[in-house]
Steps between C-alpha positions, in 0.01 A plus 500: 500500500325787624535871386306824629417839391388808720344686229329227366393342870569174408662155542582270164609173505763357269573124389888433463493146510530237314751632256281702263676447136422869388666631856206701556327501848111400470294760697235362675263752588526771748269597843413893588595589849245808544794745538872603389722129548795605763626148533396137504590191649444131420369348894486140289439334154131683535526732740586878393516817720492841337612849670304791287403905553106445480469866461467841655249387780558114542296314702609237778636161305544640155908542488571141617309241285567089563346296158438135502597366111288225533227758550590784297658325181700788312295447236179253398589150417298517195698732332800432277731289664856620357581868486825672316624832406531522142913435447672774325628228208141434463424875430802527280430188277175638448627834365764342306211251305304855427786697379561178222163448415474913386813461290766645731329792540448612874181363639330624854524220775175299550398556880630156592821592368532800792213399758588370828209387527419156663470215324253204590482150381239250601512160636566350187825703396287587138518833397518805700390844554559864632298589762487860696753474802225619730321180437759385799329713767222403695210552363333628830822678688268506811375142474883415486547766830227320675665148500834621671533509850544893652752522763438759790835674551584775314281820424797640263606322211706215552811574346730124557449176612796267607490130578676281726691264457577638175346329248802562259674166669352174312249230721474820695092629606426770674330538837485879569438790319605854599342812313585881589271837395570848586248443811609120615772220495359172553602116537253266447509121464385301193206315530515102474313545180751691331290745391405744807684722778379420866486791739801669498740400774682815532456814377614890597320828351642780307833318419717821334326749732251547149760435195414289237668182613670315144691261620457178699693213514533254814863393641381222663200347660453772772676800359390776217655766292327785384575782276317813442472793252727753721824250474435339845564103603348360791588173681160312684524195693157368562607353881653856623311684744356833429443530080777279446725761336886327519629800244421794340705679328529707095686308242619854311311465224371781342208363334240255612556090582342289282684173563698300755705227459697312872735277575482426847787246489721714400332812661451708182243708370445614148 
């Protein structure tokens, strides 16, 4: 499982399987983006693409990131191989053994007892200890930035990336990759290594006439819905002539779009 944060500007990667008998997901590590996370996509097993705001002045290549696992590991091999969040029972245990051994009278938590803090263990399963939570990042941020792959697109920050097919259907892999900014909407195929775009094979400029653009979501192979900040769908089919505008019309909200959900079948839009 993958999570992201836009503060933070990063990517973590969770273990949920096998069964873990405590319940709790292992973290296992976590990879800096160089910029506030938008959105991210899984291309393949180790292939990742990231959509971040790389600042007030970015340069070419730095909101659209592609990252090779095999390359850039989310964290050193050498380093502890299991990884938990302390459980809450854990913490609670622990405060309930201190209370007893003062005599009932009200004792102060240890840190364990209230740290989220992340737990490693070693190869051997022996013994464990706290260690800082920023020992996850990587050491060198810009060693890290200088093993993914830039992709020339976007000079604004990339603010969503949709996949298609959609890689919520099972046995199902993704072959393009379709990413929107306040200055470009693009479709771009996957590259046979599952880990890179190839030159975008369609793309129009200024998409919402210079609105953020926070939605994206594809209705089929050829087709795209966007959403913007002023309340305002539009409908692109890659084959039409001109910009490939099919509709455009406001959905009545008053506040921004932030998220999109279609079924074509049944021609409804949510």
């Amino acid at each position: 499982l993958y999570t992201g944060s836009f503060q933070e500007g990063c990517v973590r990667c969770w273990e949920l399987s096998p069964p873990l008998p405590d319940k709790v997901p292992r973290l296992r590590g976590e990879i800096a983006v160089g910029g506030f996370l938008n959105d991210v996509a899984a291309l393949s097993p180790f292939g990742l693409l990231t959509a971040q705001s790389a600042g007030m002045k970015p340069q070419p290549g730095e909101s659209l990131r592609t990252w090779n696992l095999k390359q850039t590991p989310f964290r050193p091999t050498k380093r502890a191989q299991v990884n938990a969040i302390l459980d809450q029972s854990e913490g609670n245990a622990a405060l309930k053994d201190s209370t007893e051994a003062s005599g009932g009278r009200e004792a102060v938590a240890p840190a364990a007892a209230k740290s989220t803090a992340i737990v490693s263990k070693g190869d051997t399963g022996e013994g464990e200890a706290i260690v800082d939570s920023d020992a996850f990042t990587a050491v060198d941020e810009f060693g890290y930035l200088g093993q993914s792959k830039m992709v020339y697109l976007h000079y604004r920050g990339v603010r969503c990336i949709s996949l298609w097919p959609r890689p919520g259907v099972r046995e199902v892999t993704p072959h393009v990759a379709a990413t929107v900014s306040k200055d470009v909407l693009a479709v771009s195929k996957i590259g046979m290594d599952g880990c890179s775009l190839m030159e975008a094979q369609w793309q129009q400029a200024d998409p919402h006439e210079m609105t953020d653009v926070n939605v994206l979501k594809h209705g089929d192979a050829d087709k795209l819905w966007t959403g913007d900040n002023g309340g305002r769908v539009k409908y692109w089919d890659v084959n039409a002539s001109g910009r490939g505008i099919v509709a455009d019309f406001h959905s009545g909200a008053t506040g921004w779009l932030s998220g999109m959900e279609i079924w074509e079948q049944a021609s409804m839009m949510c």
